[in-house]
N, C-alpha and C positions, 0 to 999 in steps of 0.2 A: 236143457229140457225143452220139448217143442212144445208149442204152442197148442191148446185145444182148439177145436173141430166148432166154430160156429156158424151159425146159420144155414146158409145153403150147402155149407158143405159137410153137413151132417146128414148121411147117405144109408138111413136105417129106418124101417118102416116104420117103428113106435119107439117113443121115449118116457121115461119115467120123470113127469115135470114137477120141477121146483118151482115155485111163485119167488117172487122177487125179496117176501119176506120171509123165504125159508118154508111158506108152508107148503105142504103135499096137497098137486092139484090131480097126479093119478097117473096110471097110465096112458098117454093117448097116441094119435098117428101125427106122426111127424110133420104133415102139413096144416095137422091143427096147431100145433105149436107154435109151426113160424108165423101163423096169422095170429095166433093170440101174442107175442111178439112185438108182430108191425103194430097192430092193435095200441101195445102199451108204449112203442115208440123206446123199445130194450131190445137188445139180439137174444139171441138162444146158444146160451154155451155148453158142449159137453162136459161135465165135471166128472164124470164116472163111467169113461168108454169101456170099460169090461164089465159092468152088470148085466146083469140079463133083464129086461132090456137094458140099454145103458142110459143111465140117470143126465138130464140137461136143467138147466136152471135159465130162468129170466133173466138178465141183469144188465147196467152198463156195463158193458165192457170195454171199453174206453178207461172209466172211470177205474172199473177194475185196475185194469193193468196200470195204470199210473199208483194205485193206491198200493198195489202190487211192489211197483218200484221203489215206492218210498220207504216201505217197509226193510225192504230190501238194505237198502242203499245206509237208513236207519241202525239196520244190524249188523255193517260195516264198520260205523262210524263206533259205532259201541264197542265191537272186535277187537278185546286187546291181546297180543302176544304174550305167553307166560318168558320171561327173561328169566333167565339161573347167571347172577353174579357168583362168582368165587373171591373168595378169600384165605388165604394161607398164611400157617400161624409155623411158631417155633414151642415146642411143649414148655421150654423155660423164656419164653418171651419178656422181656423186661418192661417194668409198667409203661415207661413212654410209649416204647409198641404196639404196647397192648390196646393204651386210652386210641392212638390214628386206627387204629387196625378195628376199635368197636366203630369209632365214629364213620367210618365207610359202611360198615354192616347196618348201621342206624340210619345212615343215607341212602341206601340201598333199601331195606325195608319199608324207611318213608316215603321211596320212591313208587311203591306197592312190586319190589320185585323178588324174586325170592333169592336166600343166599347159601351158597353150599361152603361151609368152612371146614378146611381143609386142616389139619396138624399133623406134619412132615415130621417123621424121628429118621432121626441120624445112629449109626453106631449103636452107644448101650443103650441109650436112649429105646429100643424098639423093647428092651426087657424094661421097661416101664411105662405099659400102657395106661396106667391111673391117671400120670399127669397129664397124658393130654386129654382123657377122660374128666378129668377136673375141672381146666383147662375148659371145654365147650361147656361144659355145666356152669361153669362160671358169666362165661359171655350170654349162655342164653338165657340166665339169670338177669343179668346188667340190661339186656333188649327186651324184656318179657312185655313192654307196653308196645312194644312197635310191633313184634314179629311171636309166632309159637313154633315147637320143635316142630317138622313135620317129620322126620327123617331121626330118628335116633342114632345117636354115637355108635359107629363100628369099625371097625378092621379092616382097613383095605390094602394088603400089603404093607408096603415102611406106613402108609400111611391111617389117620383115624377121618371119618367123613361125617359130619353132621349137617342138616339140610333145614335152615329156615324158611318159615313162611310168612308174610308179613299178617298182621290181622286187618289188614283192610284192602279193596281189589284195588287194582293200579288204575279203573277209572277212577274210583274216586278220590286218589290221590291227584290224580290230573287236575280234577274239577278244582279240588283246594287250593292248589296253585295256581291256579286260571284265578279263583276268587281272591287271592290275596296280591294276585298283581293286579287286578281291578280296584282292587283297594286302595294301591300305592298308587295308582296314577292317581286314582281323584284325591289322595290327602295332599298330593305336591300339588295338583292344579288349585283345591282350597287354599294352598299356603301361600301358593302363589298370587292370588286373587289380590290381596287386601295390599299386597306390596305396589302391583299395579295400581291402585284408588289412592296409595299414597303420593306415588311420583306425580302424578295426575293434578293433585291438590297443591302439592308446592311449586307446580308447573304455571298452577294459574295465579298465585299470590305472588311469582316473581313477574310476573309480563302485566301487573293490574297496573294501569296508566297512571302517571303523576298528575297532578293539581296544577290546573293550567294558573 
């Protein structure tokens, strides 16, 4: 997106001006504006080149644009990418299975991403779609604190599709991990502290001079 149109080369007889604190100072001609401008030591920005006339505002613009950028740069940093993990079940899954096969759904959801699981029938298996209809009502049962349905159980060929969401966004899942490894450096640096004050101490009671 280019750039507006300030000061001199703002090339239109009259502008609709804005004061610097937003308020309406009117209509006027364009070279009143760049003097009331230098006046307040602010450029003249167009903000609104297709009005009739087209609307200019006082401001830094310096200042703008940097304030501009940060904002920007701001709601990058914040931009997180929706992630879709899968998971793929067996409708007779056996518990061992089952407990690794939640705990990655749990890891995944804690991680704030979302999880699409997956129940593959085989053979006769496809004439009994309950169980693996069970099957996800069970897991999204066992997860219900991490993650909610977003996607309800259906049909998709041999297969049945069900789509978690976790209930919390993947920023702030970042954040908590950021604050629990901040944690864990400063309990080991505390732990560590008082071991250092000890060596220290029997450092100085073995080297204290004998009695001449």
């Amino acid at each position: 997106m280019s750039e507006p149109r300030i000061n001199d080369r703002i090339r239109v007889p009259e502008v609709r001006l804005v004061g610097p604190n937003g308020e309406q100072v009117g209509i006027v001609r364009v070279e009143d504006a760049l003097r009331l401008a230098a006046e307040a030591d602010l450029d003249l920005v167009e903000v609104a080149p297709m009005a009739k006339p087209p609307v200019a505002k006082l401001m830094d613009f310096g200042k703008y644009k940097y304030e501009a950028a940060m904002k920007a740069r701001e709601a990058r940093k914040n931009q997180v990418n929706t992630v879709i993990k899968e998971i793929k079940l067996r409708p007779k899954i056996d518990s061992h299975d089952y407990g690794t096969k939640k705990g990655h759904v749990e890891r995944f959801l804690g991680a704030g991403d979302k999880v699409k699981v997956t129940i593959m029938f085989r053979g006769r298996e496809q004439s009994r779609p309950e169980l693996g209809f069970r099957l996800l009502q069970r897991l999204a049962e066992d997860v219900v604190e991490l993650g909610t349905v977003e996607s309800a159980p259906k049909q998709d060929g041999r297969n049945m599709v069900m789509v978690l969401a976790p209930t919390r966004k993947k920023s702030e899942a970042r954040a908590e991990a950021r604050r629990k490894k901040d944690e864990q450096k400063a309990a080991t640096a505390a732990a560590a502290a008082p071991a250092e004050s000890t060596e220290t101490t029997e450092a100085e009671t073995t080297e204290a001079p004998a009695e001449s």
